[in-house]
RODO-2510 file (C-alpha; in nm, 4 decimals, decimal comma):
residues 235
     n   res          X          Y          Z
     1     x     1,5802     0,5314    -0,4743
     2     x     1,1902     0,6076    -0,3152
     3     x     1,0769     0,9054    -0,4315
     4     x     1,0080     1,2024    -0,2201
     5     x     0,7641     1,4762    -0,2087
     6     x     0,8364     1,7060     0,1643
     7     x     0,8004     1,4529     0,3853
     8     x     0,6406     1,1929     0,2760
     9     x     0,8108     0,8822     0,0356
    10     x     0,6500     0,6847    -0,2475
    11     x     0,8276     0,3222    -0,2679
    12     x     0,7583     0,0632    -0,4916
    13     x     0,8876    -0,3310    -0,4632
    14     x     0,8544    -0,5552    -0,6982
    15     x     0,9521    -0,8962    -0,5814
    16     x     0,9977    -1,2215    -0,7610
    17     x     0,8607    -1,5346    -0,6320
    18     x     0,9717    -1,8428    -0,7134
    19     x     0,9392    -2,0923    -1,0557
    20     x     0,7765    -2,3773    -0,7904
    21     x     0,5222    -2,5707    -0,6289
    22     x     0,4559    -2,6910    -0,2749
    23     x     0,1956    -3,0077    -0,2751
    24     x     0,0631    -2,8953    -0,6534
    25     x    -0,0238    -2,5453    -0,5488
    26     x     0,2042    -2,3227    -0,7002
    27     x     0,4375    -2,0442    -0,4842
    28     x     0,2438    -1,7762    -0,6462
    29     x    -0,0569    -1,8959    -0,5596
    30     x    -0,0029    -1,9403    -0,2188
    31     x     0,1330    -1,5950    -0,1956
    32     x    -0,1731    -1,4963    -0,3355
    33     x    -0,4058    -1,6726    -0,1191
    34     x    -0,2063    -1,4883     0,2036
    35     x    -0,2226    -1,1670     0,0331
    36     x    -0,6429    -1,2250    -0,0228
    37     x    -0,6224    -1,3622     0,3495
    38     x    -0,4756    -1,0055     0,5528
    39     x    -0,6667    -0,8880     0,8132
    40     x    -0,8332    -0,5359     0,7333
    41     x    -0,8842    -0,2083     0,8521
    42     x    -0,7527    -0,2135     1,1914
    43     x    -0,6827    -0,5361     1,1954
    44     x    -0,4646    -0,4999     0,9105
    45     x    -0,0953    -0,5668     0,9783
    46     x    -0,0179    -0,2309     0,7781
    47     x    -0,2316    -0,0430     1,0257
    48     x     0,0925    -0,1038     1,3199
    49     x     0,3458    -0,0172     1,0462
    50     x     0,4319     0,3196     1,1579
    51     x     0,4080     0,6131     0,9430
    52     x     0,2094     0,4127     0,6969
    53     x    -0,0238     0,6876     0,4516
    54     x    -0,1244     0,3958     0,1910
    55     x    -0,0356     0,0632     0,1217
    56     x    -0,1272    -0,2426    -0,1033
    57     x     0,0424    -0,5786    -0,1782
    58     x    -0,0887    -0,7487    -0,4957
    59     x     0,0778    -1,0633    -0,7557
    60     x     0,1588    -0,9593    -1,0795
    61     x     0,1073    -1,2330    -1,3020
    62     x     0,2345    -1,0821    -1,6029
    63     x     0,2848    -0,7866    -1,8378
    64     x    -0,0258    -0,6357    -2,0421
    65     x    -0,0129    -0,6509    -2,4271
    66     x    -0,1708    -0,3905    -2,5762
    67     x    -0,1039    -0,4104    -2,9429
    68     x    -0,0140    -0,1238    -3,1584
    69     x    -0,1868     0,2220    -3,0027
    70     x    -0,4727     0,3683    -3,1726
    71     x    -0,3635     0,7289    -3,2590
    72     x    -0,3393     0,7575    -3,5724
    73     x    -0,6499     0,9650    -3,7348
    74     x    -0,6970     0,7846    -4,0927
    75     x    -0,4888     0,4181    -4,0111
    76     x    -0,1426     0,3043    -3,8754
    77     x     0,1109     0,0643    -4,0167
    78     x    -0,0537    -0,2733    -3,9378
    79     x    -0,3390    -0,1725    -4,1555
    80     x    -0,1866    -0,0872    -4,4454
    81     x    -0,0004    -0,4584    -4,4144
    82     x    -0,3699    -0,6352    -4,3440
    83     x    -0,4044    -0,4873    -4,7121
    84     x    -0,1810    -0,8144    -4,8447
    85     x    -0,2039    -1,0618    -4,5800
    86     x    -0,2845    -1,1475    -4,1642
    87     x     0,1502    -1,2787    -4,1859
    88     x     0,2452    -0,9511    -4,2587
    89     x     0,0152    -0,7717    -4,0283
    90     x     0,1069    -1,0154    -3,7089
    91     x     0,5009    -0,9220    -3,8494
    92     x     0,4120    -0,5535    -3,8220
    93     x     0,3414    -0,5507    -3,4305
    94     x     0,5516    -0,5309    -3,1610
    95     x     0,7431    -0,8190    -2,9818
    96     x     0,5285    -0,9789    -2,7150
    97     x     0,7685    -0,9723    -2,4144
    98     x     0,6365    -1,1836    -2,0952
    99     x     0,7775    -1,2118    -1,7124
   100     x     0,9658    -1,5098    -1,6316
   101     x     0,8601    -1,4892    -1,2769
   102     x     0,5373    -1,4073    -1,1439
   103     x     0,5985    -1,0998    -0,8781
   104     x     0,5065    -0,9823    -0,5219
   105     x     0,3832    -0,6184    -0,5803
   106     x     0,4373    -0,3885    -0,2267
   107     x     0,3488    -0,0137    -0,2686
   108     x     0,3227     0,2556    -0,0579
   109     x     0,3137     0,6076     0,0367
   110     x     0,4686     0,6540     0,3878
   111     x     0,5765     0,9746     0,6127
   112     x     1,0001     0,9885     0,6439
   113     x     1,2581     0,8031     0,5400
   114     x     1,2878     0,4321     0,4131
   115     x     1,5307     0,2521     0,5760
   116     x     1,3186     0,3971     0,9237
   117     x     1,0272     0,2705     0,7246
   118     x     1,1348    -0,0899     0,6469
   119     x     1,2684    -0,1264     0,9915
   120     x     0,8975    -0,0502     1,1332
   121     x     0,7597    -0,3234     0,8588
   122     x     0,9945    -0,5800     0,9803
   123     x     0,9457    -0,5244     1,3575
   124     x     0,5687    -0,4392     1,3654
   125     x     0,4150    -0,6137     1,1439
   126     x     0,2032    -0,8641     1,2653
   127     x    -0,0974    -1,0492     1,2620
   128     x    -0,3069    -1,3731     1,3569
   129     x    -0,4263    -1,5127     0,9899
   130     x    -0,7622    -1,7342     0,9631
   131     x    -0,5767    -2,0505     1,0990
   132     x    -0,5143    -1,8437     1,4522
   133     x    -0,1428    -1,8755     1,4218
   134     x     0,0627    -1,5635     1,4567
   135     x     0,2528    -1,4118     1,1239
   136     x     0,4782    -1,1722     1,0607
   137     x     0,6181    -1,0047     0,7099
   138     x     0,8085    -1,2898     0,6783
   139     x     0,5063    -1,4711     0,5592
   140     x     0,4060    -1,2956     0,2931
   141     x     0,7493    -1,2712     0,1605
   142     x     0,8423    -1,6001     0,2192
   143     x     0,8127    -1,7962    -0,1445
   144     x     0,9959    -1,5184    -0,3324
   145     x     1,3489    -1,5635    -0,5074
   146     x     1,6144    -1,5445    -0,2617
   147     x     1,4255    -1,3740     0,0616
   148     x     1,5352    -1,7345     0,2357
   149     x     1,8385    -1,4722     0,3220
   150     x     1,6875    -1,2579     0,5080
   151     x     1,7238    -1,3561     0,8714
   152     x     1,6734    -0,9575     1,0233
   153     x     1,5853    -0,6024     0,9926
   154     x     1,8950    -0,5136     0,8175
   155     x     1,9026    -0,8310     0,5366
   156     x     1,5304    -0,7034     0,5149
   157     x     1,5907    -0,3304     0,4543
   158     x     1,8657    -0,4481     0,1921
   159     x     1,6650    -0,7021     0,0167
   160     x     1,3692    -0,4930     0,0024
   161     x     1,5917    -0,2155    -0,1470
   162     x     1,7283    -0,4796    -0,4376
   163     x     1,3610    -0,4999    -0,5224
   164     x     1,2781    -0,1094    -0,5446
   165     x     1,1639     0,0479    -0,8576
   166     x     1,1691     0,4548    -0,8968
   167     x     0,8011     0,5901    -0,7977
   168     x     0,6859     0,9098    -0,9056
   169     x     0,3231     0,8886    -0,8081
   170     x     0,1469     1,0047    -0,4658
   171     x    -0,1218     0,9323    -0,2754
   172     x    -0,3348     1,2972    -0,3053
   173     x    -0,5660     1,2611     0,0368
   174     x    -0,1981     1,2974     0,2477
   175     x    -0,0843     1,6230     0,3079
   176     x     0,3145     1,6649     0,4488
   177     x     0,2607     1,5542     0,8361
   178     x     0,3482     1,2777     1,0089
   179     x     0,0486     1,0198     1,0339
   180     x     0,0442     1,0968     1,3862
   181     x    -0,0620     1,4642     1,3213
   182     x    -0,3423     1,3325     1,0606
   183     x    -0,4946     1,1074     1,2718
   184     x    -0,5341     1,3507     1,5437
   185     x    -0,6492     1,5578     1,3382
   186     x    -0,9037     1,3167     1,1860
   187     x    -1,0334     1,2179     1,5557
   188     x    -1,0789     1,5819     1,6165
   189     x    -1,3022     1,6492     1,3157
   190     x    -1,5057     1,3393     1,3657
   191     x    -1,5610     1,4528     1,7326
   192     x    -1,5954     1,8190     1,6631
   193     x    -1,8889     1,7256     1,4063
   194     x    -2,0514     1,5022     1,6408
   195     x    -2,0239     1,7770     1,9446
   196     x    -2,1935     2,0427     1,6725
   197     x    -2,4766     1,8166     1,6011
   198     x    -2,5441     1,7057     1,9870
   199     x    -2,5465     2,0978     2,1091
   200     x    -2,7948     2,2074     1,8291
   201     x    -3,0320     2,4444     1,9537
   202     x    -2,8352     2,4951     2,3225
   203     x    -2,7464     2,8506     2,4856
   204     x    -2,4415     2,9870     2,4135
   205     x    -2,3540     2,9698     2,8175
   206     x    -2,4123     2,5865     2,7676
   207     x    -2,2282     2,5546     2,4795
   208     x    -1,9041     2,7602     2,6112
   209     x    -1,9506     2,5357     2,9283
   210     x    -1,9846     2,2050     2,7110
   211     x    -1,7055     2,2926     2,4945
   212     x    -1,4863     2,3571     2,7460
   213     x    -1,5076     1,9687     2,8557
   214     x    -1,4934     1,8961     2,4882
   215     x    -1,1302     2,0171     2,4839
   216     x    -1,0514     1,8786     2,7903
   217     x    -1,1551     1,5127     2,6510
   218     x    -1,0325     1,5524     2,3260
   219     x    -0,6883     1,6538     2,3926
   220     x    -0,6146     1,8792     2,0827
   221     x    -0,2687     1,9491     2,2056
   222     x    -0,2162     1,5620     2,2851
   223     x    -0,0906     1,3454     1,9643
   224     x    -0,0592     1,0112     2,1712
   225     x    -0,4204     0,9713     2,2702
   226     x    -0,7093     1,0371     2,2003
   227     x    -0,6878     0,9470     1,8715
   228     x    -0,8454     0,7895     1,5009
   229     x    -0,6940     0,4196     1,5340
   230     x    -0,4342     0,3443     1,1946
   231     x    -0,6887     0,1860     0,9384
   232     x    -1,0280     0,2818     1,1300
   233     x    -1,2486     0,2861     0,8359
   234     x    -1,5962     0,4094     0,9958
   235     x    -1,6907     0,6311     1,2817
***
């Protein structure tokens, strides 16, 4: 099940992709490359997911081995068996356990609940990749084991769901409201700053007279518009 903290929901997907090759590039690898290849910022296909705090899609090639850990003060087991021979050492560590699939990494941090989230992924996301052809999720999916099932939102919700791993950890810039709220509020301390630093020096009967048509452009009350755009990086 995601994990959630108030509002928002921590999910986690780790997706298999498939033990092949399409003209001697392997599925990973072309996963990879459209990964690398996703529009950023407000271009980003993420940034017209709604509700979307934090997101990032990455290929995990493998588990890390890390050996025996280091905590002992004066020595740990695998030194006292270096004292007879390297055999007995290597027979002291751990197994070395490796992935038989190379996997399709999705996590996020995300205001409400899932199934609402997965069925904004599925029908929002989109974007026009460096060939000028029109994608949707489909395409980044669309080498790993079994997703040749998923047809719509539902199948996608449920596959996406087989995939899930608990998630415990949060992104700590979100507070609990909706991504709407943030961005507002965002766009209002962006334009409050610049107002401040464009009135410097004014009389007060300018600046009541100037702020007034500050709030009347700015909308505070207004969640819609004007706004900070999903994924605006820069002012």
């Amino acid at each position: 099940m995601a994990t959630k903290s108030g509002n928002a929901t921590a999910l986690t997907v780790l997706s298999p992709i498939k033990n092949g090759s399409l003209d001697e590039v392997s599925f990973s690898d072309i996963t990879r490359e459209r990964c690398l290849r996703l529009p950023i910022h407000e271009k980003s296909p993420l940034s017209k997911v709604p509700n979307t705090y934090l997101a990032r899609l990455f290929i995990l090639d493998d588990v890390y081995y890390e050996s025996l850990p280091a905590n002992d003060r004066v020595f740990n087991f695998s030194d006292i068996t270096s004292l007879f021979s390297d055999s007995a050492r290597k027979k002291a560590l751990p197994r070395k356990d490796h992935l038989k699939s190379k996997y399709l990494v999705f996590s996020s941090n995300f205001y409400g609940g899932l199934d609402e989230y997965l069925a904004g992924m599925w029908d929002n996301w989109s974007y026009v990749d460096h060939e000028n052809i029109q994608r949707d999720v489909r395409h980044i999916w669309e080498h790993c084991v079994a997703f040749d099932r998923v047809t719509d939102s539902a199948s996608f919700i449920h596959y996406i769901k087989r995939c899930q791993l608990d998630a415990s950890l949060f992104f700590n810039g979100s507070t609990d409201d909706s991504l709407q709220e943030q961005l507002k509020s965002l766009y209002l301390k962006q334009e409050f700053t610049r107002f401040a630093v464009e009135h410097q020096g004014q009389g007060a009967a300018e600046i009541q007279q100037a702020f007034k048509a500050f709030i009347e452009r700015v909308q505070p009350e207004n969640l819609v518009t004007p706004t900070w755009p999903p994924g605006k990086s820069t002012p």
